[in-house]
C-alpha positions as CSV (number, residue, x, y, z in Angstrom):
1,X,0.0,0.0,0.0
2,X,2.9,2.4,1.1
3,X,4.9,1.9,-2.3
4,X,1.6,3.0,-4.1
5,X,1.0,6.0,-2.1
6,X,4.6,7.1,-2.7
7,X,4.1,6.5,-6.3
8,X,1.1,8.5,-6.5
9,X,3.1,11.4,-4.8
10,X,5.9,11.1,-6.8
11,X,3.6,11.2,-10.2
12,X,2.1,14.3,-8.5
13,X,-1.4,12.3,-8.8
14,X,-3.8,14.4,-6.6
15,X,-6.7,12.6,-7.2
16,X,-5.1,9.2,-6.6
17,X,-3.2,10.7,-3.1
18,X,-6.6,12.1,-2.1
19,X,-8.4,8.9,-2.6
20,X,-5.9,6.9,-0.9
21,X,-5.8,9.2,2.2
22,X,-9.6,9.0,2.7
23,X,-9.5,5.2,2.8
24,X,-6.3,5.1,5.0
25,X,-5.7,8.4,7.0
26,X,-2.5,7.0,8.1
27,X,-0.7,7.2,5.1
28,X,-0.2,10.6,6.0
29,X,2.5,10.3,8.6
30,X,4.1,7.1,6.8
31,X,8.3,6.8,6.4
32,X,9.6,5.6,2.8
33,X,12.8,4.0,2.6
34,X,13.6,2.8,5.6
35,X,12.7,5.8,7.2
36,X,15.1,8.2,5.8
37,X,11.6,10.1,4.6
38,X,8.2,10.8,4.4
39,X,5.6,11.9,2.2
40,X,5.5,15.4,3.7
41,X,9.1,15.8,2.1
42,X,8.9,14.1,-1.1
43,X,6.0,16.3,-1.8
44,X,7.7,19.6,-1.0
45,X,10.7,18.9,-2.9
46,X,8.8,17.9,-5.8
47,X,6.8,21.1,-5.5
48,X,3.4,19.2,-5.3
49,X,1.5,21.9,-3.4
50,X,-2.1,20.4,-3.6
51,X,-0.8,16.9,-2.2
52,X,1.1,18.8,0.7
53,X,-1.9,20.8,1.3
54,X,-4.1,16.9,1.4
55,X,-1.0,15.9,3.4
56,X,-1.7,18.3,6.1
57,X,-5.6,17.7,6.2
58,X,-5.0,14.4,7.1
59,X,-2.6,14.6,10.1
60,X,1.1,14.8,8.5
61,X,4.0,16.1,10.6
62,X,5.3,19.3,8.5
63,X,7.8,19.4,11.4
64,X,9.1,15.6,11.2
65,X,12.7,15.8,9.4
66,X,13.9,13.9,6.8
67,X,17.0,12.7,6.7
């Protein structure tokens, strides 16, 4: 499931992200890669504003760091 949802942020798919986050809320505040980061980042440094803004509505960390 968590290899999907990273897919869908790194594809910049709002709709799919959105989708994915109503069904499982706690994909928000998931770790990729063995925890070296998180969806908050990947979005932000791939500039995906409307999937940081979904990331927020559902409980992400904007303060978590990523390594």
């Amino acid at each position: 499931m968590e290899g999907y949802f990273l897919e869908a942020i790194l594809c910049g798919q709002d709709g799919k992200v959105h989708k994915m986050l109503k069904k499982h809320n706690k994909l928000a505040t998931c770790d990729f890669y063995n925890g070296t980061t998180n969806a908050v980042c990947r979005a932000t440094y791939l500039g995906h504003r409307n999937i940081l803004g979904l990331l927020i509505k559902y409980g992400a960390d904007i303060n978590k760091p990523c390594m």
